[in-house]
N, C-alpha and C positions, 0 to 999 in steps of 0.2 A: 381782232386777230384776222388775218388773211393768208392764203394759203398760196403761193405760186410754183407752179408744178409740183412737188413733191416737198416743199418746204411749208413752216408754219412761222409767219411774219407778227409781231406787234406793234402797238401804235410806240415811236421815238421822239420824231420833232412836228411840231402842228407845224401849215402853210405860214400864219402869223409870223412864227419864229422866226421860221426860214427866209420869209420876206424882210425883213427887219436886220436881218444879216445880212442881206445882199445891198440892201440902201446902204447902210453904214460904210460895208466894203466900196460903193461906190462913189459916196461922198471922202471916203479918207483920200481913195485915188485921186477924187479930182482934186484934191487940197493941193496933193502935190504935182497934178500935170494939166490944170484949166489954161497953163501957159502955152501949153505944147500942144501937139496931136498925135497921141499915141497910136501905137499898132493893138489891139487886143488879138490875141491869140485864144481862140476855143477848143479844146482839145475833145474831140467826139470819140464815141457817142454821148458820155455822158453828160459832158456840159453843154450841150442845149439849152435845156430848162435854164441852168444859170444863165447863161451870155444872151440869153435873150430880155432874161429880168435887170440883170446888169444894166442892158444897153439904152434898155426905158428908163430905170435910174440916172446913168449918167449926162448932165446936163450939158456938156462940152465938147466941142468938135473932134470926131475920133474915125479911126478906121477898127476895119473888125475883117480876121482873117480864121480860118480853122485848120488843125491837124486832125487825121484819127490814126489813133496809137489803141494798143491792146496787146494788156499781159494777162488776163483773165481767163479761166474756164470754170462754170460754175462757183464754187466758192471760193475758189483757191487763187492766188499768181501762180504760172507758171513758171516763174522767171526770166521767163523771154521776152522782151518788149519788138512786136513788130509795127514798124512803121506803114502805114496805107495809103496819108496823104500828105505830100509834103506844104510847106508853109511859101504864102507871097515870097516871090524872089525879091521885092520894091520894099526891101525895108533895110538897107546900107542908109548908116546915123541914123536912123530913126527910134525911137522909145519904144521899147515892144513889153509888152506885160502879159505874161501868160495865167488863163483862166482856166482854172483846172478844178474839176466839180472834187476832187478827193484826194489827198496825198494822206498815203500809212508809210509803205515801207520805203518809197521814193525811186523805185525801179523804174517808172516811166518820167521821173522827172530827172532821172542822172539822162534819157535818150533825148530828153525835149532841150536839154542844157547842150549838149553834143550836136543836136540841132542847127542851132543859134552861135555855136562857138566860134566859127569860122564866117561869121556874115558882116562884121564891123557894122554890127549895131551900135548907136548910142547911149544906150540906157538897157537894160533886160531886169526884169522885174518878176518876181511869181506872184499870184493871187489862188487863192486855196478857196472855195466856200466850207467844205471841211476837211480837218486837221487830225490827224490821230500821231498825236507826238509821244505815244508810249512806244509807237513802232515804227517809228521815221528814225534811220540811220542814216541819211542819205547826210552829204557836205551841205549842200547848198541852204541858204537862210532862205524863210519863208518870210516874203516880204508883206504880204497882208490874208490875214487870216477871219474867216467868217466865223465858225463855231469850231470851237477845239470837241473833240468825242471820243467814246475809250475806242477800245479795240475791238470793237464788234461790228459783223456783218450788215452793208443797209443797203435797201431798195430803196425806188423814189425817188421823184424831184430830178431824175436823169439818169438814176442810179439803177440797174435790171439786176438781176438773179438768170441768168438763161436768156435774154433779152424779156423776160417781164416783169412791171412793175415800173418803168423808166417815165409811163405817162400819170402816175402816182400824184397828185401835189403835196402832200404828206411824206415824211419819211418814216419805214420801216425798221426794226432792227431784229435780225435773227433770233426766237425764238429758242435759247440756247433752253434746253429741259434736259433732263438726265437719260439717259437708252433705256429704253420700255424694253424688256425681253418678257414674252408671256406664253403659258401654254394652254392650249384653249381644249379644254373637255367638254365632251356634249352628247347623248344618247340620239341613235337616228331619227331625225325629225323634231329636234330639240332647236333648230336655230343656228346651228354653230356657224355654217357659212355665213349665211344671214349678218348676223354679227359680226363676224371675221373682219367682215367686209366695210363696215360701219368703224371697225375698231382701228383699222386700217388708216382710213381719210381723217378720222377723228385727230390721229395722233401720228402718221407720217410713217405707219411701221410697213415691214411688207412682211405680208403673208404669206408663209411655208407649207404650202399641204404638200404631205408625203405623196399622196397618190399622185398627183398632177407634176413634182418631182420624176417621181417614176417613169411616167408616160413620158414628157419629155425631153429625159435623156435615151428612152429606147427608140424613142421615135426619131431620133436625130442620130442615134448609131455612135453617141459617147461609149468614148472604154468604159466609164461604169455604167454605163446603159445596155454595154455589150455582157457586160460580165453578170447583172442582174438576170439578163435575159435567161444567158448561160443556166441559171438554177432555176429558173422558173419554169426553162422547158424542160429541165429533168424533175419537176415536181418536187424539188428542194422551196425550204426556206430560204431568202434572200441573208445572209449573214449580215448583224450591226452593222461591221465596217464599211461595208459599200453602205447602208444606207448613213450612217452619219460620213461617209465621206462624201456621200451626195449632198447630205446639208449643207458640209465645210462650202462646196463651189458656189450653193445660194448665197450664204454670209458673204463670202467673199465677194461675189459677184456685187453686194449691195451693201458696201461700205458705209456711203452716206446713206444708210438708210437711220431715221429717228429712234427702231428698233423692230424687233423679231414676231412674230406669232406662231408658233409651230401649232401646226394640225396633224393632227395622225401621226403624231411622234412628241415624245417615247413612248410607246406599249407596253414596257417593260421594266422593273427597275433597274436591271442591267442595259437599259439602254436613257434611261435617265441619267445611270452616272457617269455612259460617253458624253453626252449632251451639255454634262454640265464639265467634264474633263475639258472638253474641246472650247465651250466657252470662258470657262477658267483662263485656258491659253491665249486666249485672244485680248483677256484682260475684263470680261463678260459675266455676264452670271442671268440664272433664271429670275425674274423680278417676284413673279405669281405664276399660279398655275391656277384657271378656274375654272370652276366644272357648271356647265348648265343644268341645273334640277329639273326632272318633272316631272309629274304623276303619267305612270305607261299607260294607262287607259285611256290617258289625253293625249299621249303621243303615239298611242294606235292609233286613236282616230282620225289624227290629222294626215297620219301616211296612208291611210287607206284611200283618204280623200285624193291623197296627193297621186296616187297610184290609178284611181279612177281616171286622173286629168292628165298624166304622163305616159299611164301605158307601162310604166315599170312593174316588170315583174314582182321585182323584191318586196314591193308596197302595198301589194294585192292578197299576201295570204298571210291573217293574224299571227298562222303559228311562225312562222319564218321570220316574222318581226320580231316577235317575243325571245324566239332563240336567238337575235340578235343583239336583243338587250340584257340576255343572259351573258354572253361575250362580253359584251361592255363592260358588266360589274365586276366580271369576272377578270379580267385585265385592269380595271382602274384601279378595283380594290388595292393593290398591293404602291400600288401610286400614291395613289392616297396618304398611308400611311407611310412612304419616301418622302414626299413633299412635305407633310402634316409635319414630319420631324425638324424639318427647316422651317417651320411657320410659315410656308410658303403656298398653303393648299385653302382653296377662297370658293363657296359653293353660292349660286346666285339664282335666283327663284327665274327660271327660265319660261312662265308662263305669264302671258300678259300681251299689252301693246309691244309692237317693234322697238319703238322708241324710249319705253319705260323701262323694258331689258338692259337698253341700250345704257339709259343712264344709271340700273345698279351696276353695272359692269363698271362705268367709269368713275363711281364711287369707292368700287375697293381700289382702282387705278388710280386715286388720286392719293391713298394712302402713301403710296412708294414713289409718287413720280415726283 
């Protein structure tokens, strides 16, 4: 598995394969034009890697020209195909075969045919190295094809995500996994950033902490940053709504993200059943909720330590700790028994190596995912 930017990649088609495809497509071609001397057309960026390996295959005297076209942004077509480079004016009668590392839905191949329409070419030809013929509606016949493949996302071999992953020799295929939604419980000095953070990269989710919500919507002077403020300086609690409407702007904001981690939210079980209202509507749901365990006496010690080397107050005086993990229980508890009810509440020995945490944690995540 590989990760490129914010995505999680698996192994698809080995180099072997891919080579083996490209020979074959190069030998059918020259079956049919060792007579002639075609034009090949490279359509960039992505067929590089191809037209390069092509052009060592092909044994017969040729020309070799490129376009770069792009309908692409991150995962999606935008539907747009804009043109960047246009193709040799020197190909009136000539045989032109166009090399194009990928046709799915054939949007950039109805602009390369529109191309070519008006040039009184000889001959026009397509060559695909791969095919996804479950989502190709396009008119046009695909006159030689390397690997047919379903419908799923690939890097590689020319092919980027964000432009990485294009100098790949391998091909990738997205990673499709179910949306992780999790809430993460943890007493102070239990770990929970720590791990957030781990659990994060591990599995492509992003991570929700309410407080760091907080801070930057007021710090930016959002209406709900204004309106937070608004009761914070009259020594009000912050009402649900602003704050699960400040989650809705994170979700939103992070579509493609793999899935959620809320930190510091819900507190409440009425504010467990906005959380789950709102993901409800989104078509979402909580996957687990899990709490990091751990004996107080070991997690006094550790903040105390932690309070010698930072300087934080909060860290520095036993009883202040302990009243804090009075609040904890005291708030989770009724969590607990919300979650428990939906079989969804998962408690995970939070003392140990980083990495030993790390992997019970993604042992009960492997349950649901």
């Amino acid at each position: 598995m590989i990760k490129l930017h914010d995505k999680l990649f698996k192994p698809f088609l080995g180099e072997t394969r891919i080579l083996n495809a490209v020979q074959k497509m190069a030998s059918d071609i020259a079956e049919d034009y060792k007579d002639d001397v075609p034009i090949f057309v490279g359509v960039l960026n992505g067929s590089f890697m191809f037209v390069s390996d092509f052009l060592k295959a092909y044994e017969y005297p040729c020309e070799v020209s490129f376009v770069k076209l792009s309908s692409y942004q991150g995962l999606t077509s935008t539907g747009i195909v804009e043109t960047l480079l246009d193709v040799s004016e020197n190909i009136e009668g000539r045989s032109v075969i166009i090399l194009e590392d990928i046709i799915d839905t054939g949007r950039t191949l109805q602009k390369l045919v529109n191309l070519f329409s008006g040039a009184n070419v000889k001959e026009f030809k397509i060559a695909s190295l791969f095919y996804k013929p479950d989502v190709y509606n396009g008119e046009y016949v695909i006159d030689y094809v390397g690997l047919e493949i379903p419908d799923s996302f690939i890097v590689g071999y020319g092919l980027d995500y964000k432009e990485l992953g294009r100098n790949l020799k391998e091909v990738y295929q997205l990673n499709q996994t179910n949306m992780i939604n999790l809430v993460l419980f943890g007493k102070p000095g239990a770990g929970k950033g720590t791990q957030a953070g781990f659990l994060k990269e591990k599995y492509g989710l992003k991570h929700i902490s309410t407080g760091d919500v907080f801070r930057f919507n007021m710090k930016n002077g959002t209406e709900l940053g204004k309106l937070a403020k608004s009761y914070i300086d009259k020594g009000d609690l912050v009402p649900d709504e602003v704050t699960i409407n400040m989650l809705k702007d994170e979700v939103e904001k992070n579509s493609d993200a793999a899935g959620f981690i809320f930190d510091g939210f819900p507190r409440t079980t009425a504010q467990a059943e906005a959380l789950d209202n709102f993901l409800e509507s989104k078509d979402m749901k909580i996957d687990a909720t899990i709490a990091l365990e751990a004996d107080e006496d070991v997690l006094v010690a550790r903040l105390l330590e932690r309070g010698r080397e930072s300087g934080r107050s909060d860290d520095q005086d036993e009883s202040k700790i302990r009243n804090r993990f009075d609040e904890y229980n005291q708030k989770t508890a009724p969590l607990k028994d919300y979650y428990s009810k939906q079989g969804k509440f998962h408690s995970v020995n939070g003392i140990g190596q980083i990495a030993e945490i790390t992997e019970r944690l993604a042992k009960v995540i492997a349950r649901f995912s």
